[in-house]
KEKE-673934 format. One record per residue (C-alpha): residue in one letter; x, y, z. Coordinates in nm, 2 decimals. Layout:
<pts>
residuo c1 c2 c3
A X Y Z;
...
</pts>
This chain:
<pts>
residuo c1 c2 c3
X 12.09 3.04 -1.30;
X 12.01 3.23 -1.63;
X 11.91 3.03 -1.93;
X 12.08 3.17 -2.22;
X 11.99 3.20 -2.59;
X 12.31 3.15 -2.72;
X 12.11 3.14 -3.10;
X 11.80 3.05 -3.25;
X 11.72 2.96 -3.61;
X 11.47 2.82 -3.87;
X 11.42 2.70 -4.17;
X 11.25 2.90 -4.48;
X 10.89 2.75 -4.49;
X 10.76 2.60 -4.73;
X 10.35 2.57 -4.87;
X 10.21 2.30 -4.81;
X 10.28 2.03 -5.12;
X 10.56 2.31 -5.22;
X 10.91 2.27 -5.18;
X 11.00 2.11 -4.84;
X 10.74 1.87 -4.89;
X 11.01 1.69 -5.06;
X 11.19 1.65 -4.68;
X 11.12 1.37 -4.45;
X 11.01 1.62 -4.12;
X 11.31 1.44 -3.91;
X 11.52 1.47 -4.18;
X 11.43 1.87 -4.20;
X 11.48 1.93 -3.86;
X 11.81 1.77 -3.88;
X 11.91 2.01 -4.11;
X 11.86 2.28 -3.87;
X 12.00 2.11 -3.55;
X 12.31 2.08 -3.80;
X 12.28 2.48 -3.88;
X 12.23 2.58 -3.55;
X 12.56 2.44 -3.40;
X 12.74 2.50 -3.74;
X 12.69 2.87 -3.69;
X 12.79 2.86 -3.34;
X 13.12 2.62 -3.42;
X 12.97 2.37 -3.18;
X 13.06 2.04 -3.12;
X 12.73 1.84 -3.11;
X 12.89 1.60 -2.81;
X 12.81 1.94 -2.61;
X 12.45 1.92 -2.66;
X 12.30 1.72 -2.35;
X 11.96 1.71 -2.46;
X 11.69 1.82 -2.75;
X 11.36 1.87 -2.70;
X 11.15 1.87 -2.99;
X 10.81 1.98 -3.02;
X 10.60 1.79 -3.29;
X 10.20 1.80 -3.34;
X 10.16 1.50 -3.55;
X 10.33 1.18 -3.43;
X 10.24 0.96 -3.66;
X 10.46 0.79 -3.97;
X 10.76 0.98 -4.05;
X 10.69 1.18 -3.72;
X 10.66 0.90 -3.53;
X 10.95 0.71 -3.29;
X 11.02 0.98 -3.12;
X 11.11 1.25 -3.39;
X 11.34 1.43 -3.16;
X 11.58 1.16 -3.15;
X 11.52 1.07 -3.48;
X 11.62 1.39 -3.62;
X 11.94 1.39 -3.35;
X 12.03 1.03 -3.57;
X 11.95 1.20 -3.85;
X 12.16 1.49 -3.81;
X 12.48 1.22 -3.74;
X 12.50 1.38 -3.39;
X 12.65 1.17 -3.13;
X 12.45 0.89 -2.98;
X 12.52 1.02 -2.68;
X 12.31 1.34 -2.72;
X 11.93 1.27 -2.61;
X 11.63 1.34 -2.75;
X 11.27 1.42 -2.64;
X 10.95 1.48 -2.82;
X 10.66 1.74 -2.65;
X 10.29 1.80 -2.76;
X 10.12 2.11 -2.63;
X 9.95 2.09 -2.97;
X 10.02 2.44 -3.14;
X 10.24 2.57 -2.82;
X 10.45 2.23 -2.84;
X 10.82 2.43 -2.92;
X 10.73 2.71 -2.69;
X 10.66 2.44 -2.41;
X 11.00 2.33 -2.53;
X 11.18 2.64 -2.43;
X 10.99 2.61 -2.13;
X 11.14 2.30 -2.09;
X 11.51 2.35 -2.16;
X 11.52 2.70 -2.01;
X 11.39 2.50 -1.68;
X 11.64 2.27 -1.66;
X 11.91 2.52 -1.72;
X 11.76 2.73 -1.46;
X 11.76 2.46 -1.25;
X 12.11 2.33 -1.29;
X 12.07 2.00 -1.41;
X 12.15 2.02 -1.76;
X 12.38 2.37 -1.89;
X 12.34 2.32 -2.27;
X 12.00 2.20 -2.41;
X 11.84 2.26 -2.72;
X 11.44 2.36 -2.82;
X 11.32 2.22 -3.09;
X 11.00 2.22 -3.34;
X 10.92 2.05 -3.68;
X 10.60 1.98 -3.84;
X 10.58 1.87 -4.20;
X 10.23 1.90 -4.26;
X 10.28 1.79 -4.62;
X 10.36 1.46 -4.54;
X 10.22 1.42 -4.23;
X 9.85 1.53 -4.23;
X 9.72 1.73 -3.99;
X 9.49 1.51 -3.73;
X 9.63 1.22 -3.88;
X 9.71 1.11 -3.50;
X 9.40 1.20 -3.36;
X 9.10 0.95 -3.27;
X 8.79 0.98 -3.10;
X 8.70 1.21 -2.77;
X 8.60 1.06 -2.47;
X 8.26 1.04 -2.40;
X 8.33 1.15 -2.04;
X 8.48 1.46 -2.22;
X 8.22 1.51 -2.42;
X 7.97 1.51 -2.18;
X 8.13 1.77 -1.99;
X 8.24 2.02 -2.24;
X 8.09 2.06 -2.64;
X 8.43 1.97 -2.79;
X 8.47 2.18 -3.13;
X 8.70 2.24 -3.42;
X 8.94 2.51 -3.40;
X 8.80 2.67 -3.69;
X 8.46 2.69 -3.49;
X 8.63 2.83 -3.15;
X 8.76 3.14 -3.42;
X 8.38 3.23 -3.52;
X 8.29 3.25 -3.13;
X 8.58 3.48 -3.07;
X 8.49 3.70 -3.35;
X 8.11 3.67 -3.30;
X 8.18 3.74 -2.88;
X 8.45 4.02 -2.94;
X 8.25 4.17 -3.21;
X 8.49 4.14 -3.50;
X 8.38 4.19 -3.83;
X 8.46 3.96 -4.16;
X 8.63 4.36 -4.24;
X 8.85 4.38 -3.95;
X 8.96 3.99 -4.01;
X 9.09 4.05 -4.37;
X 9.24 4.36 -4.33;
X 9.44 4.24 -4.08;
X 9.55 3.91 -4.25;
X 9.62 4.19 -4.53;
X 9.86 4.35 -4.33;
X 10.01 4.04 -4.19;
X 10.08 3.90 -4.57;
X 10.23 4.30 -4.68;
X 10.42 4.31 -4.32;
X 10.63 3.98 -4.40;
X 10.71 4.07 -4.76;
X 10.83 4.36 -4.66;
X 11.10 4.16 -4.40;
X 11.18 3.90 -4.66;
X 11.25 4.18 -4.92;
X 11.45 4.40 -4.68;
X 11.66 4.07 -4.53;
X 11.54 4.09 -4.17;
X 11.53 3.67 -4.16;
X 11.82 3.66 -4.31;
X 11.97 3.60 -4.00;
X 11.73 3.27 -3.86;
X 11.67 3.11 -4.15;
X 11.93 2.82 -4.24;
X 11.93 2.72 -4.58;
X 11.76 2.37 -4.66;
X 11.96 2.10 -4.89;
X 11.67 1.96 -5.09;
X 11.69 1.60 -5.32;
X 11.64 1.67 -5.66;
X 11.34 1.50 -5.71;
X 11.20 1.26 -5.46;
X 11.32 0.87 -5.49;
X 11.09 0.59 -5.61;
X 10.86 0.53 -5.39;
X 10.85 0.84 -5.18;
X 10.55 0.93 -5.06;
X 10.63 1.34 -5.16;
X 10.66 1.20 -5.54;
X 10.30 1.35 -5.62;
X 10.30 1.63 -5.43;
X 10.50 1.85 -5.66;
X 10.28 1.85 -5.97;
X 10.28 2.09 -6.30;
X 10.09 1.98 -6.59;
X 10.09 1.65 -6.44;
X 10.45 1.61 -6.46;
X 10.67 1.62 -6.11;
X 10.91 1.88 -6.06;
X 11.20 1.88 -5.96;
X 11.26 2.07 -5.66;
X 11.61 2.34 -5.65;
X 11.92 2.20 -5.51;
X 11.85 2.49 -5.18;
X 11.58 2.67 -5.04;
X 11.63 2.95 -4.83;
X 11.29 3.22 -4.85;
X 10.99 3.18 -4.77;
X 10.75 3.10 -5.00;
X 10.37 3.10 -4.82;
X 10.38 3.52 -4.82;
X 10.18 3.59 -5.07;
X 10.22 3.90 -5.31;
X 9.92 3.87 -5.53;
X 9.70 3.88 -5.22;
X 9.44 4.20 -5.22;
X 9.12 4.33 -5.00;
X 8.94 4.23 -5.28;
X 9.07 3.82 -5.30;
X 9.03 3.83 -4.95;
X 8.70 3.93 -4.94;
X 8.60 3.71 -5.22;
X 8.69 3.38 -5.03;
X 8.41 3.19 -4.88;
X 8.34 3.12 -4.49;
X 8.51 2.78 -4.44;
X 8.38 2.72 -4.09;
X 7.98 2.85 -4.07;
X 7.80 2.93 -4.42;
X 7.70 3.27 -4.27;
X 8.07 3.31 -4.05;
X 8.37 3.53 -4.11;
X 8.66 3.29 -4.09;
X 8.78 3.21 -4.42;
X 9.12 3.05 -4.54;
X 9.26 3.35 -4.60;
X 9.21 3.51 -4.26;
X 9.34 3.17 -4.07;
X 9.68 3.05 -4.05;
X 9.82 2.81 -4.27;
X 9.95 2.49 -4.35;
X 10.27 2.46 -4.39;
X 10.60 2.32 -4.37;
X 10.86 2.41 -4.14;
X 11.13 2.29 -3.87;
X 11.32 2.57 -3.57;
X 11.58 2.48 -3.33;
X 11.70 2.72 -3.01;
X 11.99 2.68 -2.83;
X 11.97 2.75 -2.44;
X 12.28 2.77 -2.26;
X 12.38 2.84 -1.92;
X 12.61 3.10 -1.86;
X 12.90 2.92 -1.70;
X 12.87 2.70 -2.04;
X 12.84 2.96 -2.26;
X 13.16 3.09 -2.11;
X 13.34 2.77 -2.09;
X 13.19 2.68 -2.46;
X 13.30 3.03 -2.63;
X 12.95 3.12 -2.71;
X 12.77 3.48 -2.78;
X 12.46 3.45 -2.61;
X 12.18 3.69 -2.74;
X 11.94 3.74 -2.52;
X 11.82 3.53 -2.22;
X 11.47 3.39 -2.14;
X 11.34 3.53 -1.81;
X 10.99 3.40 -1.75;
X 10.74 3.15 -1.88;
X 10.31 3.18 -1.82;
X 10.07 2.86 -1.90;
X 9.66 2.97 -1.87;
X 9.38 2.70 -1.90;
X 9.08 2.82 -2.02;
X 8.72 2.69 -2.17;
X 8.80 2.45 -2.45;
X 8.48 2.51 -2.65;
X 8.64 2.88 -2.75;
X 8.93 2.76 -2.64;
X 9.18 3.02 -2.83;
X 9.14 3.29 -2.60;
X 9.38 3.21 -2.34;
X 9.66 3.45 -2.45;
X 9.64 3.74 -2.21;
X 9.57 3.52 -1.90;
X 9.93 3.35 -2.01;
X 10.11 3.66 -2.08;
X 9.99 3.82 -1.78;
X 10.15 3.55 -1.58;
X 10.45 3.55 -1.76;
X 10.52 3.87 -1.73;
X 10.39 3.88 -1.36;
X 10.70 3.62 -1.33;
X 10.93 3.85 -1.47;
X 10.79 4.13 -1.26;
X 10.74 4.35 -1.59;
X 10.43 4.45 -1.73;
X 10.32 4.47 -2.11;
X 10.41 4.85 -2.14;
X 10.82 4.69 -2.15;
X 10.75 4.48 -2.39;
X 10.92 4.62 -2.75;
X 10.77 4.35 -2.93;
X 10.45 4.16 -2.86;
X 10.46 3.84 -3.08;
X 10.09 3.68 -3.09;
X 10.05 3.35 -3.28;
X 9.84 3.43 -3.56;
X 9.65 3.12 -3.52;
X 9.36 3.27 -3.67;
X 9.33 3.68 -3.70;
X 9.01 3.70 -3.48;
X 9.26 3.51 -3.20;
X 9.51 3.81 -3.28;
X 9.26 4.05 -3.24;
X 9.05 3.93 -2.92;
X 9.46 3.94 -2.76;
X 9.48 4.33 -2.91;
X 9.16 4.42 -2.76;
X 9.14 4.24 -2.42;
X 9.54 4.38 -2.36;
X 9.41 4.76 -2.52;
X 9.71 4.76 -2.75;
X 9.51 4.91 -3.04;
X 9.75 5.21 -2.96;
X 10.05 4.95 -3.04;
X 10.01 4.73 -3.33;
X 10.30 4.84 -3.49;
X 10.45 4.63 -3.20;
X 10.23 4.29 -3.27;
X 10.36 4.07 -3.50;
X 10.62 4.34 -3.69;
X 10.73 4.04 -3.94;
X 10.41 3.90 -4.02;
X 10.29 3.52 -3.85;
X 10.10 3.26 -3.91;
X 9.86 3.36 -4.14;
X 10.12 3.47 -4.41;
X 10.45 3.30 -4.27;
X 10.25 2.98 -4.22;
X 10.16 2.76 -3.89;
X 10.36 2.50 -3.92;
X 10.23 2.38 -3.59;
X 10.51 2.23 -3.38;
X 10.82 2.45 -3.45;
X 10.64 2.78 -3.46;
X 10.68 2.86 -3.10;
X 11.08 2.79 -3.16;
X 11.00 2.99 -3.47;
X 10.84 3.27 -3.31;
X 11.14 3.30 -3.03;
X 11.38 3.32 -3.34;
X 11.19 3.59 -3.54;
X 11.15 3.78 -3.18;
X 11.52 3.78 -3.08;
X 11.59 3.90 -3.40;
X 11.33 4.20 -3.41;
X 11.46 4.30 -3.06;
X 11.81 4.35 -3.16;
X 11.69 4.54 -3.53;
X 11.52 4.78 -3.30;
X 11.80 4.73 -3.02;
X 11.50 4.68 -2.76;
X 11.52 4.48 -2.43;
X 11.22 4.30 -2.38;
X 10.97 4.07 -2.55;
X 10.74 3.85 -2.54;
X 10.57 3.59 -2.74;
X 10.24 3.38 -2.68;
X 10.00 3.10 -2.85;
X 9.70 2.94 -2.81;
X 9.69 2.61 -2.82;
X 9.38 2.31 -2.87;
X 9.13 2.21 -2.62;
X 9.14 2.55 -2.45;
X 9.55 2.61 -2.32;
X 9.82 2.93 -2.42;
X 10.12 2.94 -2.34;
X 10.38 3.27 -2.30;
X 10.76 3.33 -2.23;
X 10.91 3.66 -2.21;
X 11.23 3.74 -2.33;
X 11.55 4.02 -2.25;
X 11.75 4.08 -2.53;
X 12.15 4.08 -2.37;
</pts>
């Protein structure tokens, strides 16, 4: 049974305290569960399941966010909700998930989900102390660390790191400006200014005095234009005095919700839907969780091994830009210096934003879309995730 992408979607994201930090994370993703089937003309009651990947469940992404959000949304009590941590690869795990079941014949219309409002919901806010048995086993670091051992083993310069973040910052500006999200991003209804007691009522700040945030938000705003070689190479290590990881060569935080809808075909067919492409294969890799980022090409390798297709199909290879040192140890262990035209054609994580739970749902939509503006067949998209996992899934545009 195929599992069908009948559509996949997004919102704009926003920088962190900018302007979605003024949306609940349940709330935000239930604006694009809405979108999603609005654009499709389907009936929510159709929808047998969403999984939703979330980082941070904690406070407002806490009680199960996925079913939250489906409440949220005013969908049907009926429709169930789940809610998945694979840490960064949590919404990629999700299409995992609901392409599985599809594939499997028990469900034939699920959704993947991902929302993180870091905003709001601070980053390791959930997290508590490692296990001493874990501890004792393996020297358990900060992400931020694993980065400087990939660049300091793969031999990448502080040079290298900024120029690519460059790139990555001019290579989304240049698809916001020529329309190419036009097509995944659903518009976001925003309050216009946040109620008494909201905890987002400081975050928007000019001269002291809050803002009111615009009625609809619908481009990204973490891109950023004034960026140079020169402010990049001004900013300080942020992880090792002496290191080459700075803020500007990492991802960044960010807010941001994405919703797929997998179908099978029978439902599609039965449902009226335009499927777009279909996902063929899926790849997990474990790997040492001290470096722990540099399990990409063991995952892709397997994913495509699934698929029986090698990287040299592959249109459009979509790395998470976790960090660009993670980006780069992927370009050089896979020998796609050749390609990098074909890495990341949209930009990622490091000017788009991170934000962590819906960017593997994010990724998928930004892919399907770049496969059909360059009417290609094949591609795939992988992350690393924490404590030393990656995760892949290949894709064929239909």
């Amino acid at each position: 049974m195929d599992a069908l992408i009948v559509d996949a979607v997004r919102s704009p994201i926003g920088r962190k305290n900018g302007t979605l930090s003024v949306v609940r994370g349940d709330d935000l993703a239930a604006q694009v569960l809405n979108g999603l089937v609005a654009r499709n003309e389907l009936d929510p009651a159709q929808i047998e399941d969403v999984q939703m990947g979330c980082v941070t469940q904690v406070g407002e992404q806490g009680w199960n966010v996925g079913r939250m959000a489906v409440l949220a949304a005013g969908w049907p009590v009926e429709v169930s909700a789940t809610t998945v941590d694979r840490q960064c690869g949590s919404s990629m795990q999700t299409n995992f998930n609901a392409a599985a079941a599809v594939m499997a014949g028990q469900l034939d219309v699920v959704v993947s989900a991902g929302v993180e409002s870091m905003s709001r919901v601070p980053m390791g806010s959930n997290g508590g102390s490692v296990s001493e048995r874990v501890t004792a086993l393996h020297d358990i670091v900060m992400q931020g660390t694993s980065a400087e051992l990939l660049a300091e083993e793969w031999n990448l310069s502080r040079e290298a790191l900024d120029d690519y973040s460059l790139e990555s910052h001019r290579r989304a500006i240049a698809a916001s400006d020529e329309g190419r999200f036009r097509r995944e991003i659903v518009p976001i209804e925003l309050p216009e200014a946040p109620p008494p007691g909201d905890p987002s009522a400081g975050l928007l700040q000019a001269g002291g005095t809050a803002v009111a945030a615009p009625a609809r938000f619908a481009v990204d705003e973490a891109p950023r234009r004034e960026t140079s070689a020169t402010a990049l190479a001004a900013l300080k290590p942020a992880f090792r005095p002496d290191g080459v990881v700075t803020a500007g060569n990492s991802s960044q935080i960010v807010d941001g919700a994405a919703a797929v809808l997998v179908a099978s075909e029978p439902a599609a067919q039965r449902l009226g839907l335009e499927p777009r492409a279909r996902f063929l294969s899926f790849g997990l890799a474990g790997v040492d969780p001290t470096r722990m980022l540099h399990g990409n090409p063991q995952a892709m390798a397997r994913a495509l091994a699934k698929a029986g297709l090698s990287l040299d199909d592959m249109s459009v290879i979509e790395v998470n830009e976790a960090f660009a040192s993670v980006v780069l140890q992927t370009v050089s262990d896979l020998h796609l210096a050749e390609r990098l035209d074909d890495v990341n054609p949209n930009g990622g994580g490091i000017s788009l934003g991170h934000p962590l739970g819906a960017t593997g749902a994010r990724i998928t939509a930004t892919l399907v879309s770049e496969l059909e503006r360059r009417n290609a067949r094949y591609g795939i998209a992988s992350m690393c995730v924490g404590f030393g996992m990656a995760i892949a899934g290949v894709v064929e545009r239909l």
